[in-house]
Backbone as XML, in Angstrom:
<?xml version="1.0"?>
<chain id="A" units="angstrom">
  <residue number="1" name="UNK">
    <atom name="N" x="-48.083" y="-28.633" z="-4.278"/>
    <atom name="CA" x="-47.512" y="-28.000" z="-3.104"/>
    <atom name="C" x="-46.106" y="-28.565" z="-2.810"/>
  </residue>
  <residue number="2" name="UNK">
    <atom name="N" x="-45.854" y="-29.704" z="-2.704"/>
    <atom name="CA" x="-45.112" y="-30.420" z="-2.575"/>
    <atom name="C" x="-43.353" y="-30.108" z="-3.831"/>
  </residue>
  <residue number="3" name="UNK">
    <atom name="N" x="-44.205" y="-29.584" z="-5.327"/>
    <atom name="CA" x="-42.991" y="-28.939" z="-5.936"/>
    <atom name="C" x="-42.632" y="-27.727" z="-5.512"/>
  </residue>
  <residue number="4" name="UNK">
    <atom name="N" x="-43.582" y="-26.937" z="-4.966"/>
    <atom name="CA" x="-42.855" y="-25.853" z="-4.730"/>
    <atom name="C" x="-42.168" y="-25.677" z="-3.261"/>
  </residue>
  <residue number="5" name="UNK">
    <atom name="N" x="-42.614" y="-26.949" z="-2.427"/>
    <atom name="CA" x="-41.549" y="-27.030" z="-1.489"/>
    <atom name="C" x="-40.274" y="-27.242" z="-1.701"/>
  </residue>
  <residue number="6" name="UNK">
    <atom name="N" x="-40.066" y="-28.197" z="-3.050"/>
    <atom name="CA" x="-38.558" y="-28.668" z="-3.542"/>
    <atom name="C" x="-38.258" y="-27.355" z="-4.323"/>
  </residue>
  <residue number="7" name="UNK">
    <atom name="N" x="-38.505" y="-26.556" z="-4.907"/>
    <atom name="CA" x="-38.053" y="-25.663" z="-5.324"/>
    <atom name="C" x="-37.508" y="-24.560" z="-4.443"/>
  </residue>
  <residue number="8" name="UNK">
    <atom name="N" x="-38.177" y="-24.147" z="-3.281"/>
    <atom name="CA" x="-37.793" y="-23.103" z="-2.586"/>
    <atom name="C" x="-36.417" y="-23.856" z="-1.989"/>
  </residue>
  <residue number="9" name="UNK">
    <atom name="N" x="-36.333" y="-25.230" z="-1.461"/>
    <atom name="CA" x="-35.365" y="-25.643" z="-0.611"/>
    <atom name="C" x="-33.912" y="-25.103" z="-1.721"/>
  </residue>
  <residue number="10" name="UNK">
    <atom name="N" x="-34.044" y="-25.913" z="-2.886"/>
    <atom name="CA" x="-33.014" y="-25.763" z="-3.778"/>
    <atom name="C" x="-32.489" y="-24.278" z="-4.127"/>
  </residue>
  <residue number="11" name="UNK">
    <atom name="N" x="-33.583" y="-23.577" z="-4.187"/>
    <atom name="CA" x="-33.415" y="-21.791" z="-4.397"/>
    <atom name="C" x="-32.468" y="-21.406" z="-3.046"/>
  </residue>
  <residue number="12" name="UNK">
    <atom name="N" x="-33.147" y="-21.725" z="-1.852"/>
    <atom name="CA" x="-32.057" y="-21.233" z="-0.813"/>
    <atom name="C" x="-30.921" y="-22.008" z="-0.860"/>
  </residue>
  <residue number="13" name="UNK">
    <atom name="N" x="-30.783" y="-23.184" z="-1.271"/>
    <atom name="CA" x="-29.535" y="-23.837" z="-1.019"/>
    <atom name="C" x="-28.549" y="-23.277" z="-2.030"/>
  </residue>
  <residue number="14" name="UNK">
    <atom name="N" x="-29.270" y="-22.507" z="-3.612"/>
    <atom name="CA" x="-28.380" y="-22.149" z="-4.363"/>
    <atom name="C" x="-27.868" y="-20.610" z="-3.455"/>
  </residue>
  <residue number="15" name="UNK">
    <atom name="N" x="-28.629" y="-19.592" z="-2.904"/>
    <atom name="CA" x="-28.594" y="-18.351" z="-2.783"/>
    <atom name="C" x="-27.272" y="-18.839" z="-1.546"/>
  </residue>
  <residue number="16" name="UNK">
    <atom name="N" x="-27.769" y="-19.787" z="-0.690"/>
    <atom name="CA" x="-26.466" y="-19.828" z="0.686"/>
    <atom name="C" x="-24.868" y="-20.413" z="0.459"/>
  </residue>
  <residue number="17" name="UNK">
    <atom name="N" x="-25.297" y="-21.008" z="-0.812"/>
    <atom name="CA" x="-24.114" y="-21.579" z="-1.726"/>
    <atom name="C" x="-23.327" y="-20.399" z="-2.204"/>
  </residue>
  <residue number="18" name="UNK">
    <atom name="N" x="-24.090" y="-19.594" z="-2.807"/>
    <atom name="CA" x="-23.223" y="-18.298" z="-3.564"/>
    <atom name="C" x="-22.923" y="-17.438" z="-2.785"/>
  </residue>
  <residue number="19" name="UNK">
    <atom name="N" x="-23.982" y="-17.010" z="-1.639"/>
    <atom name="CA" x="-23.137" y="-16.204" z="-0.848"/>
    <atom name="C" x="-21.884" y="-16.641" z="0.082"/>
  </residue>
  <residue number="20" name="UNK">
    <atom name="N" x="-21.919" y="-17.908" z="0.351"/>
    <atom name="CA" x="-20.551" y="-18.879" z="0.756"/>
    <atom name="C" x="-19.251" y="-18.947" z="-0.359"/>
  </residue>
  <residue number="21" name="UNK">
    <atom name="N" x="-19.531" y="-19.108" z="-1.304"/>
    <atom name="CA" x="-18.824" y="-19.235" z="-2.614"/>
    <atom name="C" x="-17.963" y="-18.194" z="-3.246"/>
  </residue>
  <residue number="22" name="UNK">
    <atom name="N" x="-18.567" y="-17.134" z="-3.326"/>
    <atom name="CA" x="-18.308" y="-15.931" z="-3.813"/>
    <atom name="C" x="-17.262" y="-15.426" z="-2.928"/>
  </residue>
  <residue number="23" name="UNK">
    <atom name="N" x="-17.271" y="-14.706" z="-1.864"/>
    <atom name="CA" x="-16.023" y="-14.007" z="-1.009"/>
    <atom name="C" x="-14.747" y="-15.168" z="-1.882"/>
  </residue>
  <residue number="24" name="UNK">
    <atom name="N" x="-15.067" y="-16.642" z="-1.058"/>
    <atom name="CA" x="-14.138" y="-17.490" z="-1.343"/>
    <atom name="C" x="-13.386" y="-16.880" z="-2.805"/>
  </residue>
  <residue number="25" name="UNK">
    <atom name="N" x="-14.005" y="-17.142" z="-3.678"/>
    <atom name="CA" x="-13.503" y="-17.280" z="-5.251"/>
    <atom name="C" x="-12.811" y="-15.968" z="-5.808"/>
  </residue>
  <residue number="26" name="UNK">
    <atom name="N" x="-13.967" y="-14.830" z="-4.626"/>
    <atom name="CA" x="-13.139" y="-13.634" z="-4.955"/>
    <atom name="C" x="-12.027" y="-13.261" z="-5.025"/>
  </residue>
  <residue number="27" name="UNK">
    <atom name="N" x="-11.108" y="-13.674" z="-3.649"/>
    <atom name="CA" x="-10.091" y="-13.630" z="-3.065"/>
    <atom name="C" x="-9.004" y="-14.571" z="-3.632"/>
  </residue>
  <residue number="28" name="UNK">
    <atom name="N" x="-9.374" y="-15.596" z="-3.982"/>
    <atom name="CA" x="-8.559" y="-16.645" z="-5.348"/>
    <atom name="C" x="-8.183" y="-15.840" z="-6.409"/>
  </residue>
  <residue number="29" name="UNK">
    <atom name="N" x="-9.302" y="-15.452" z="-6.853"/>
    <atom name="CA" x="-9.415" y="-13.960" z="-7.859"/>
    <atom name="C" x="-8.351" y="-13.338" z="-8.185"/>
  </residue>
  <residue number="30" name="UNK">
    <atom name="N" x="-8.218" y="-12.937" z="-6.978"/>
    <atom name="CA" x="-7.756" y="-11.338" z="-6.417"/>
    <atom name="C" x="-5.909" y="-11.858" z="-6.453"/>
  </residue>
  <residue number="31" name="UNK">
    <atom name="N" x="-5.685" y="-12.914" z="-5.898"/>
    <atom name="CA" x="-4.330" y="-13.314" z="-5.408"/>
    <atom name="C" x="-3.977" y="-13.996" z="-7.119"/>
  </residue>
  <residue number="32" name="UNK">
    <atom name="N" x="-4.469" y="-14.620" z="-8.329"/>
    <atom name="CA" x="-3.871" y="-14.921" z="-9.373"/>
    <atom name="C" x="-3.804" y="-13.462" z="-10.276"/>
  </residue>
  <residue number="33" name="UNK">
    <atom name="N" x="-4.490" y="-12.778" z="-9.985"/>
    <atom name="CA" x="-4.252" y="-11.479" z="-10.662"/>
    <atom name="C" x="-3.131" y="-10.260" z="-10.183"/>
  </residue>
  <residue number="34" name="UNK">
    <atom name="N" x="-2.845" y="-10.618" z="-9.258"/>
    <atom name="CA" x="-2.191" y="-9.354" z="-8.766"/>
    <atom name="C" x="-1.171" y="-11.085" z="-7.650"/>
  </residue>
  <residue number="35" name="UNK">
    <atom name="N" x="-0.238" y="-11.343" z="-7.813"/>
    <atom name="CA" x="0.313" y="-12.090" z="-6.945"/>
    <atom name="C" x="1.280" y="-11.530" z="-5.950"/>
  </residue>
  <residue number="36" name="UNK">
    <atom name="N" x="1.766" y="-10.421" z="-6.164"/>
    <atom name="CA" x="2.377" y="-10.314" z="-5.115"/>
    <atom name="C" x="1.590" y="-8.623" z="-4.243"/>
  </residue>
  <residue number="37" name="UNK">
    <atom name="N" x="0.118" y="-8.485" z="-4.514"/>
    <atom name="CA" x="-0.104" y="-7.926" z="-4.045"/>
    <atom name="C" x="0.160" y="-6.540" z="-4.813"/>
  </residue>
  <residue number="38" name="UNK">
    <atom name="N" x="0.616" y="-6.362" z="-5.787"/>
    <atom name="CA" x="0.387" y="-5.229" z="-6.603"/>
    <atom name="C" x="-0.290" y="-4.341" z="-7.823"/>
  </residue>
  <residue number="39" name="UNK">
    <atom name="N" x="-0.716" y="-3.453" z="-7.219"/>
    <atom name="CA" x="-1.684" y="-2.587" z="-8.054"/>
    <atom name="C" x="-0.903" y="-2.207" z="-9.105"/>
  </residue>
  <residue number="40" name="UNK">
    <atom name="N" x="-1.459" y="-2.147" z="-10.251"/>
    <atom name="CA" x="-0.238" y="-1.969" z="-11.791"/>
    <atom name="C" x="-1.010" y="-0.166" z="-12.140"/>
  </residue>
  <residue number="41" name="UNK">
    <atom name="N" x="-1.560" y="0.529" z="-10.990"/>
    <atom name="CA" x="-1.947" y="2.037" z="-11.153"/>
    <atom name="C" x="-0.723" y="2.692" z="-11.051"/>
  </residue>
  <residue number="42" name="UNK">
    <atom name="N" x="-0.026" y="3.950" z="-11.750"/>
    <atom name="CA" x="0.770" y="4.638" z="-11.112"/>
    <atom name="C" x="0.877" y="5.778" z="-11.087"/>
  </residue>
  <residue number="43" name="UNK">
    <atom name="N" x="0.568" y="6.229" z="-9.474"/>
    <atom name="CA" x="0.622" y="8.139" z="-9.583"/>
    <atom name="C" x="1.366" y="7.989" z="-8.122"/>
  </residue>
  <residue number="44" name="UNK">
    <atom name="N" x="2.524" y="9.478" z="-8.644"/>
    <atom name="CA" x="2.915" y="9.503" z="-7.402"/>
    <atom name="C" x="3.296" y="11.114" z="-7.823"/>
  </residue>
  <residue number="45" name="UNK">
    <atom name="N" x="3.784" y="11.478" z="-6.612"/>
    <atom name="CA" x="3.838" y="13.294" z="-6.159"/>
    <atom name="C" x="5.306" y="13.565" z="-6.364"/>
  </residue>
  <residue number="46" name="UNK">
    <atom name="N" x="6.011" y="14.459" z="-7.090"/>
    <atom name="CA" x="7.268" y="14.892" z="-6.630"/>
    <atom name="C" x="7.152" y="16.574" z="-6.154"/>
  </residue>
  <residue number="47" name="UNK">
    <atom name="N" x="7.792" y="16.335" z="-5.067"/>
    <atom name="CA" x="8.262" y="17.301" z="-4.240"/>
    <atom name="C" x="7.071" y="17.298" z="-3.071"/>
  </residue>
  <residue number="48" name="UNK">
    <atom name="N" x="6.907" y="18.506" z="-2.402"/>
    <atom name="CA" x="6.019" y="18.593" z="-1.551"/>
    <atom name="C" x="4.906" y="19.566" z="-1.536"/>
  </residue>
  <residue number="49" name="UNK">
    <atom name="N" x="3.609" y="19.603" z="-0.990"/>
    <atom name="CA" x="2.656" y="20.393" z="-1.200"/>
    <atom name="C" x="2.749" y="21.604" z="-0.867"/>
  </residue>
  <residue number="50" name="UNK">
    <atom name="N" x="3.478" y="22.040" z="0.088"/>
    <atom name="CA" x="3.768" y="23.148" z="-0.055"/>
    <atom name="C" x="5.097" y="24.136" z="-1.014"/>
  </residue>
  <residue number="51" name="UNK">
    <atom name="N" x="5.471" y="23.153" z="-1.254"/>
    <atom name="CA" x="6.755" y="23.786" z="-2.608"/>
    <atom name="C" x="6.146" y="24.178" z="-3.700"/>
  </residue>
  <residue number="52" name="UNK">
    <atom name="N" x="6.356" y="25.123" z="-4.610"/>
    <atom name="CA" x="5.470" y="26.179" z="-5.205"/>
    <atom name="C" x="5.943" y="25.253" z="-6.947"/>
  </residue>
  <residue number="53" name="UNK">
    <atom name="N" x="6.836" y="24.397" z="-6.920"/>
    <atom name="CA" x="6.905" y="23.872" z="-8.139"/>
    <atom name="C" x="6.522" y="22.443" z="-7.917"/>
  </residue>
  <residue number="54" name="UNK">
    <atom name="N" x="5.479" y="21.941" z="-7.061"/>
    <atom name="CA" x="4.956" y="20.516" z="-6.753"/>
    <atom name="C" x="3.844" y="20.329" z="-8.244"/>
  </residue>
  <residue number="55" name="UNK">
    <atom name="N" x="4.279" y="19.212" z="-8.179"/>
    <atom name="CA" x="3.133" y="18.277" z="-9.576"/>
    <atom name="C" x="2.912" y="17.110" z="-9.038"/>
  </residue>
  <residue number="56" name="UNK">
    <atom name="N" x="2.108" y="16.391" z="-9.591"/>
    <atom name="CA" x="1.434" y="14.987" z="-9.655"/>
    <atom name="C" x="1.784" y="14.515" z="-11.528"/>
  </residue>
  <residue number="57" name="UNK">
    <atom name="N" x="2.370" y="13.649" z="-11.087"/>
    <atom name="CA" x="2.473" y="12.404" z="-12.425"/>
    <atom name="C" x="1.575" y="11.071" z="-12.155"/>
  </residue>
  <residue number="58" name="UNK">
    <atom name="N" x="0.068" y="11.371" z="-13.558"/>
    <atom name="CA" x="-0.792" y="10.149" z="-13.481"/>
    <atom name="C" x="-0.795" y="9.160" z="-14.471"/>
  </residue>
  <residue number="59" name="UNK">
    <atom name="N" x="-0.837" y="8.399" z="-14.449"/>
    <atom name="CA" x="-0.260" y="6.713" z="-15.951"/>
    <atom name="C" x="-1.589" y="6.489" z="-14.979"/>
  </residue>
  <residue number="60" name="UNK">
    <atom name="N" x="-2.796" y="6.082" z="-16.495"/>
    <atom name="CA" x="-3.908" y="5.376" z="-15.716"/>
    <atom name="C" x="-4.308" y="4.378" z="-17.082"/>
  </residue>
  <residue number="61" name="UNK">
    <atom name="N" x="-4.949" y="3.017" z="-16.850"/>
    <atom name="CA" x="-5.172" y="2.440" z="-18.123"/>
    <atom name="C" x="-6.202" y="2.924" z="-18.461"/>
  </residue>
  <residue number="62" name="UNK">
    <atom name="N" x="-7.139" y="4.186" z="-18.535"/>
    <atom name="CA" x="-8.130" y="4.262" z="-19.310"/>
    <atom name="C" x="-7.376" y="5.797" z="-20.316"/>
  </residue>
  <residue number="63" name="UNK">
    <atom name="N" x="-6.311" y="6.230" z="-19.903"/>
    <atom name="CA" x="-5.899" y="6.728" z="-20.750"/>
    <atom name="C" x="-5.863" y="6.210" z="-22.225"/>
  </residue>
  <residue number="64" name="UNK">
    <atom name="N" x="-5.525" y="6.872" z="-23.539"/>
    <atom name="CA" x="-5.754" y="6.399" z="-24.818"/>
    <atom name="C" x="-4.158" y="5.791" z="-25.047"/>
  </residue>
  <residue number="65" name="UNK">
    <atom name="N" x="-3.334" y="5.883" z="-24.552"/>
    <atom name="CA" x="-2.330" y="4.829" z="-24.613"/>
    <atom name="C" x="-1.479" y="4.117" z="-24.001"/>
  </residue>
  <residue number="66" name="UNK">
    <atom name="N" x="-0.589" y="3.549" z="-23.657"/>
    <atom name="CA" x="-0.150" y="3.077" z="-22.634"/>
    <atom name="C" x="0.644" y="3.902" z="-22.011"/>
  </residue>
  <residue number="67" name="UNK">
    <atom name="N" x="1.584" y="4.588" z="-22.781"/>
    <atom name="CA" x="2.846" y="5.650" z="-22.818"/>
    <atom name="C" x="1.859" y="7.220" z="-22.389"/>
  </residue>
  <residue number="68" name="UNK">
    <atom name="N" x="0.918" y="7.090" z="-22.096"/>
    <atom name="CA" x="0.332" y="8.403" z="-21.684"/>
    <atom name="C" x="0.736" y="8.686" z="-20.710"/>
  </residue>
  <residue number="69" name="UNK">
    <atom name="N" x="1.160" y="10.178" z="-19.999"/>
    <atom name="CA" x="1.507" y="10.686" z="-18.738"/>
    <atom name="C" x="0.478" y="12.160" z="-18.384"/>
  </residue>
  <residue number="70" name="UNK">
    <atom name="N" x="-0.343" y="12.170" z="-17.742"/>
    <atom name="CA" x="-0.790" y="13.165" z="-17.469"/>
    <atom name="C" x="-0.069" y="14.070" z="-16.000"/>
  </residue>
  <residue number="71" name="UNK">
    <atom name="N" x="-0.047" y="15.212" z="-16.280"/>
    <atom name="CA" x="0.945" y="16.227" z="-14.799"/>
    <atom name="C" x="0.162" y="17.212" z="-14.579"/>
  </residue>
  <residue number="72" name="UNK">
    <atom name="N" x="-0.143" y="16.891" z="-13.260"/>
    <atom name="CA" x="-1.239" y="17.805" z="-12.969"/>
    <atom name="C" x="0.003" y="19.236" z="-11.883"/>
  </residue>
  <residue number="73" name="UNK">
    <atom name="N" x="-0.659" y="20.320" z="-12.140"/>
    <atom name="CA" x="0.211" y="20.894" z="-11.099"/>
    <atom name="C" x="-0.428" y="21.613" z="-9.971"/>
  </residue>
  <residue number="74" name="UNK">
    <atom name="N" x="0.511" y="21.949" z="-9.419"/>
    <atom name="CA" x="-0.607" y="22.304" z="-8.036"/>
    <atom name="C" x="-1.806" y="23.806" z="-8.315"/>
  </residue>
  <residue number="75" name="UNK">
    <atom name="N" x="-1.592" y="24.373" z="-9.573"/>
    <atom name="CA" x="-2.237" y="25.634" z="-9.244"/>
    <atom name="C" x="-3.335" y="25.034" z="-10.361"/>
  </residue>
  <residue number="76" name="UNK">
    <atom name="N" x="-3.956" y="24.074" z="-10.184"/>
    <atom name="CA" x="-4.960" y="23.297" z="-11.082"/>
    <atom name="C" x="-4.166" y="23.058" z="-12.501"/>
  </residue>
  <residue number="77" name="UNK">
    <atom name="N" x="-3.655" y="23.470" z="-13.467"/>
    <atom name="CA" x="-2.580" y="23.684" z="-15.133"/>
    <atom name="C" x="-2.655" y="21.675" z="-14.819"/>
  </residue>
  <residue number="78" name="UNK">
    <atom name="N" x="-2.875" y="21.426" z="-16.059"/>
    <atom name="CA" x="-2.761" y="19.825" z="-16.749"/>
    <atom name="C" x="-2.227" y="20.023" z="-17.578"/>
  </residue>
  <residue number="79" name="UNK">
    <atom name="N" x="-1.448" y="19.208" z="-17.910"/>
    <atom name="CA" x="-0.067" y="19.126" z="-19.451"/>
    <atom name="C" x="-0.246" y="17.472" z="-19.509"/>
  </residue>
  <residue number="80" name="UNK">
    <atom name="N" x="-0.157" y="16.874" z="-20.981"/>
    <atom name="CA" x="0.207" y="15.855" z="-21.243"/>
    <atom name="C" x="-1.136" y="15.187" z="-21.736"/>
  </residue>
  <residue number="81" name="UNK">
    <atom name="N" x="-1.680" y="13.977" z="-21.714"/>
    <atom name="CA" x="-2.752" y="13.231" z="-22.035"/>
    <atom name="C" x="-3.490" y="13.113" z="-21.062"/>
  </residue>
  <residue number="82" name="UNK">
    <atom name="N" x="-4.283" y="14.296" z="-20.156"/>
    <atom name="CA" x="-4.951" y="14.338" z="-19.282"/>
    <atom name="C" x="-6.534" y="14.088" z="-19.744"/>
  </residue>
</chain>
């Protein structure tokens, strides 16, 4: 009886440890990977949604290369490595 009292203590002390631990380490994480706070995704819009020649330009890393550009346009039409 007595081991499985030492066991449960240590089990919660690991579970209150990690949930203490984790946010922490995340956020360490988060700030050596990206240091000044920037996302390396890039899509952005030229022109405006209602202008009849508006597109979207998407660069995503699961594209098949780095140099991929997918252009989406507003009347649904995709061109490029979409």
């Amino acid at each position: 009886m007595g081991a499985l009292r030492v066991a449960l203590l240590f089990g919660s002390a690991a579970v209150a440890l990690t949930l203490i631990l984790t946010p922490m380490l995340e956020d360490r994480t988060r700030r050596v990977a990206y240091p000044a706070g920037i996302d390396m995704m890039a899509t952005g819009s030229i022109g405006q949604r209602s202008n009849p020649g508006a597109y979207t330009i998407r660069r995503s890393v699961l594209q098949p290369s780095p140099n991929a550009v997918c252009i989406l346009r507003d009347n649904g039409m995709s061109t490029g490595d979409c």
